[in-house]
C-alpha positions as CSV (number, residue, x, y, z in Angstrom):
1,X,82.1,19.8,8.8
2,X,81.4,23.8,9.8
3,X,82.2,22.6,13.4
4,X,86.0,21.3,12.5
5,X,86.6,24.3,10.0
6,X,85.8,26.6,12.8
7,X,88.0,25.1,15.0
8,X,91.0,24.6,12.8
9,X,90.6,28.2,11.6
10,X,90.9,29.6,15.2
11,X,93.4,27.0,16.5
12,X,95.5,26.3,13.5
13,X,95.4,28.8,10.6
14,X,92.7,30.3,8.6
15,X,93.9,28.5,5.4
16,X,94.1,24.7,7.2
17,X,90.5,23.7,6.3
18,X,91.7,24.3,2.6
19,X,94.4,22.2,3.0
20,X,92.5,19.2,4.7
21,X,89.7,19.4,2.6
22,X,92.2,18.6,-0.2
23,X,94.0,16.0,0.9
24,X,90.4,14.3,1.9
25,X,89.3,14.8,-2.0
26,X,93.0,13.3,-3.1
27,X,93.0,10.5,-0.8
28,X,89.2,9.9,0.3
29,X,87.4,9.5,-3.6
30,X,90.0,7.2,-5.2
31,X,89.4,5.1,-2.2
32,X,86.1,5.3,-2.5
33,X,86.0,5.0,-6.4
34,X,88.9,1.7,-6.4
35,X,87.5,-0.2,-3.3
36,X,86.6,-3.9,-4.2
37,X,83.1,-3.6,-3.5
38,X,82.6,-0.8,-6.0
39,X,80.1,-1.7,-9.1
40,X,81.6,-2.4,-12.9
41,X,80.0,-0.8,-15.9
42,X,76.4,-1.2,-16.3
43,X,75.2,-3.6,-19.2
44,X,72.0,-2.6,-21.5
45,X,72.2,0.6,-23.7
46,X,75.1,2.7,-24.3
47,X,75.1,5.6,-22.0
48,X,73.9,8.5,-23.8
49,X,71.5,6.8,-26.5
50,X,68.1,8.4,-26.9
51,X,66.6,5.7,-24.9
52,X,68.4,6.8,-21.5
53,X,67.9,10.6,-22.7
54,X,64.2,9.6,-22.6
55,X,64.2,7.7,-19.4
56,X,66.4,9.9,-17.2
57,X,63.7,13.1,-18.8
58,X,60.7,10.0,-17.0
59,X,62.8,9.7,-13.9
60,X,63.3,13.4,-13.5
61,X,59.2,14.7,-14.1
62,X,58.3,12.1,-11.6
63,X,60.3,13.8,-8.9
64,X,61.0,17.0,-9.8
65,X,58.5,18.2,-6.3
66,X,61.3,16.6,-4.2
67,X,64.1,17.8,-6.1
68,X,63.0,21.4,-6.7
69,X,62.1,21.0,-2.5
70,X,65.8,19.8,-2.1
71,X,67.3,23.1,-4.2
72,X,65.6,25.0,-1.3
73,X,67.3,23.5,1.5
74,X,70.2,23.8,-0.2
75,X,69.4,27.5,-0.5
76,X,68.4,27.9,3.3
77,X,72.0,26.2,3.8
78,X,74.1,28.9,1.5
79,X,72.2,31.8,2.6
80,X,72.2,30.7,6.2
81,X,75.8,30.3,6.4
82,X,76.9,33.6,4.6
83,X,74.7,35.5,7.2
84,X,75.6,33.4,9.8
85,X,79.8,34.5,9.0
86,X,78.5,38.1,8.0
87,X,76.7,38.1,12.1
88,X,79.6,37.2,13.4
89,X,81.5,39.8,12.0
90,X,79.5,42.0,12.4
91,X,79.6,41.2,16.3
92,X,83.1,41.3,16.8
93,X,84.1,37.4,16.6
94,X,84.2,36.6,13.0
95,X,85.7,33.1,14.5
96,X,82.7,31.8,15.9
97,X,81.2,31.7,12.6
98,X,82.2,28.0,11.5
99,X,80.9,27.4,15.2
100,X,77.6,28.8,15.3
101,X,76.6,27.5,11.9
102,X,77.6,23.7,13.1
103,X,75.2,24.0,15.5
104,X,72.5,23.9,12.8
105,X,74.1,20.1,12.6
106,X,73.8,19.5,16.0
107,X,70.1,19.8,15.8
108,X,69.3,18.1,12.5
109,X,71.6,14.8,13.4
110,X,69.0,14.4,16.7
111,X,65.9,15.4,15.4
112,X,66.9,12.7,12.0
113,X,68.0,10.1,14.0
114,X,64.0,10.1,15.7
115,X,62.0,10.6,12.2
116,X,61.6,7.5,12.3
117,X,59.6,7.5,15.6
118,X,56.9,9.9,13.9
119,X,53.8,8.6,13.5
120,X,52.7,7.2,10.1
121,X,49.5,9.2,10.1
122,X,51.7,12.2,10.0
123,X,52.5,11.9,6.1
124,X,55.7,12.9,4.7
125,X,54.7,15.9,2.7
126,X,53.1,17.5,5.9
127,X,56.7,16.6,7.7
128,X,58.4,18.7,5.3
129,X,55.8,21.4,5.6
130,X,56.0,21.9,9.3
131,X,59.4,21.2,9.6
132,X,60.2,24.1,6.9
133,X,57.8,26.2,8.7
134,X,60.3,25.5,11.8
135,X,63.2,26.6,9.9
136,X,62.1,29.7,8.6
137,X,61.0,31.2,12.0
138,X,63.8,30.4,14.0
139,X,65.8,31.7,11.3
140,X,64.5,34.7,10.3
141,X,64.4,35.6,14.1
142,X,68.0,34.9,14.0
143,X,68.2,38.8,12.4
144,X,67.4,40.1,15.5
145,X,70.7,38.7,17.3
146,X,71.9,41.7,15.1
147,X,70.4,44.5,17.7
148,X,71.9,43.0,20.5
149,X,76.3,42.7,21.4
150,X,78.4,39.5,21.9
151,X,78.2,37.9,23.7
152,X,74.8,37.3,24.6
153,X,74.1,37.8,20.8
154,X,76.0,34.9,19.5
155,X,74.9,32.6,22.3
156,X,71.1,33.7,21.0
157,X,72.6,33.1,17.7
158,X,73.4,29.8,18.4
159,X,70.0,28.8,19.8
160,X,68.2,30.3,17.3
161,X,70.2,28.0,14.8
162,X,69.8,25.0,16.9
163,X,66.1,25.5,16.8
164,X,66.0,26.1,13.0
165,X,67.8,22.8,12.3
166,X,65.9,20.3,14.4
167,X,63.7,21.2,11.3
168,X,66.4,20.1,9.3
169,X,67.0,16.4,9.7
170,X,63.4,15.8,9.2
171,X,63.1,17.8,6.1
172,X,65.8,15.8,4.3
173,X,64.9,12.3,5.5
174,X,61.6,12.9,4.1
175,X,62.6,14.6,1.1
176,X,64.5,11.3,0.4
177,X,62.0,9.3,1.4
178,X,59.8,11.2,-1.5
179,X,62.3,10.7,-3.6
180,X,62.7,6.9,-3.2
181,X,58.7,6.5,-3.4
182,X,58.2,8.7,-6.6
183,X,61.0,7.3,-8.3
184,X,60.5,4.5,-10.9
185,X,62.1,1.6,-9.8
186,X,64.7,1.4,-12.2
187,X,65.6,5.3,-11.9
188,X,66.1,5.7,-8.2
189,X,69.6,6.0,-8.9
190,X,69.2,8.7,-11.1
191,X,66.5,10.0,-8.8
192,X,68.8,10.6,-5.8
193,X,71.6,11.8,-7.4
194,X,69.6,14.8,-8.9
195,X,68.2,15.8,-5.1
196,X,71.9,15.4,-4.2
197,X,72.8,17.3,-7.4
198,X,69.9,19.8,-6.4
199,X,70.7,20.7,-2.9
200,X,74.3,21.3,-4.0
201,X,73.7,23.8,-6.7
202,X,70.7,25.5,-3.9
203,X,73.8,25.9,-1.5
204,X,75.6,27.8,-4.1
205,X,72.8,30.2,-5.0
206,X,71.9,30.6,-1.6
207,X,75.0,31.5,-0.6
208,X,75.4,34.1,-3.6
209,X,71.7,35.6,-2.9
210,X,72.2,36.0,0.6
211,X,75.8,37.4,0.6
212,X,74.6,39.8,-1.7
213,X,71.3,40.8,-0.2
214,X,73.4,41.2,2.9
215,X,76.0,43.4,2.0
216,X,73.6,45.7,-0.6
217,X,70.6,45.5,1.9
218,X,71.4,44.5,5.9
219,X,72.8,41.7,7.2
220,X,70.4,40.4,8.6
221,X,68.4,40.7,5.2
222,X,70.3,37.5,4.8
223,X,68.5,35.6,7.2
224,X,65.1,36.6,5.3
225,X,66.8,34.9,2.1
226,X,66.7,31.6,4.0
227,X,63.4,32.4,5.7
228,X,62.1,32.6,1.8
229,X,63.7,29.5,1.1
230,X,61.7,27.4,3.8
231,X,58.3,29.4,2.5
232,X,58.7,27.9,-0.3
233,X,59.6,24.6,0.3
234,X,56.8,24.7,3.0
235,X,54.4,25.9,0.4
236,X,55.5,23.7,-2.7
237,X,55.5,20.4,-0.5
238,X,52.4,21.5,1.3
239,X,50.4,21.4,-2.3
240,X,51.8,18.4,-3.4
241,X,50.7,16.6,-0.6
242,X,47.5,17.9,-0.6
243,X,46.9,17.1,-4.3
244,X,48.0,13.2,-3.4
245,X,45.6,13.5,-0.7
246,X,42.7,14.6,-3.0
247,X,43.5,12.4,-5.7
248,X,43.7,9.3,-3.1
């Protein structure tokens, strides 16, 4: 997504992403929402009755770790991307932003796509940890690209969020993976959507916090925003795991 905004900004015009992503939301989710294969209403109690109040409330306390863990990915994502555009500005080649920012994609597809080759020993909880712990160093280094000039900065730039999100893929496959495991059966639904739900409205503070911090403080304050972030995720996942491990 960053990648193809990037490039239709600087090939096309900066308002062209707009446009697509409209057409995508007009044409894309009643397609989605009409197809064949899409689920009727749901029988049992009418939505809203005290009895699904009570067991979304269940559904929610039995992975609220995960969720809250998921708000601070999202958060890593909005502040990384508003420091990420603010960098390139500030280096002269506010264009590359989109660019640079995809590569943070680039590293989470590969690094996803072989979780799955992780050893089972290595318990999801610790995953999360390290890979947190991953994506807060590379990208609070990411501030210093700030004392150096493009282009040699942005290339660093770039690197330094490649790094960062081969952390990500594994982070979010796990966090799913908690997800689906803490989840009552019946309320994995309900379960994903508020991790989905979670990382959404992280990427919107994030991006707030860390616009903020880096226009009032330094730009490359911003990066320290999303360093914060994967502290805490680190830190909250760490416990949890370790309080499954002492109670097993």
């Amino acid at each position: 997504g960053p990648a193809v905004v990037g490039i239709l900004s600087a090939a096309v015009d900066p308002a062209a992403p707009l446009l697509v992503n409209a057409a995508l939301a007009l044409v894309l989710v009643p397609v989605f929402a009409l197809h064949p294969l899409s689920p009727g209403p749901a029988g049992g109690e009418a939505p809203g009755s005290p009895e699904d109040t009570a067991s979304m409330l269940r559904v929610l306390r039995s992975v609220w770790v995960p969720v809250a863990g998921m708000s601070m990915v999202g958060t890593y994502f909005g502040a990384t991307q508003t420091t990420v555009a603010a960098t390139t500005v500030e280096l002269g080649s506010p264009g590359s932003g989109g660019l640079i920012y995809a590569v943070i994609g680039v590293g989470s597809a590969a690094t996803a796509l072989t979780a799955v080759a992780l050893p089972a020993r290595l318990e999801l909880h610790t995953r999360v940890s390290l890979a947190a712990t991953v994506m807060g160093l590379f990208t609070g280094l990411a501030a210093l690209t700030l004392l150096g000039t493009a282009p040699g900065a942005l290339w660093a730039l770039g690197a330094l969020m490649l790094l960062s999100g081969a952390g990500v893929g594994i982070t979010l496959v796990s966090l799913f993976a908690i997800v689906g495991d803490d989840a009552p059966p019946a309320g994995v639904a309900v379960a994903m959507t508020a991790a989905s739900a979670a990382n959404v409205l992280g990427v919107a503070f994030g991006a707030s916090l860390g616009g903020r911090v880096a226009e009032s403080v330094w730009v490359g304050a911003g990066y320290f925003v999303s360093a914060a972030a994967c502290v805490v995720l680190a830190t909250l996942l760490g416990a949890a795991g370790l309080r499954r491990r002492t109670a097993g």
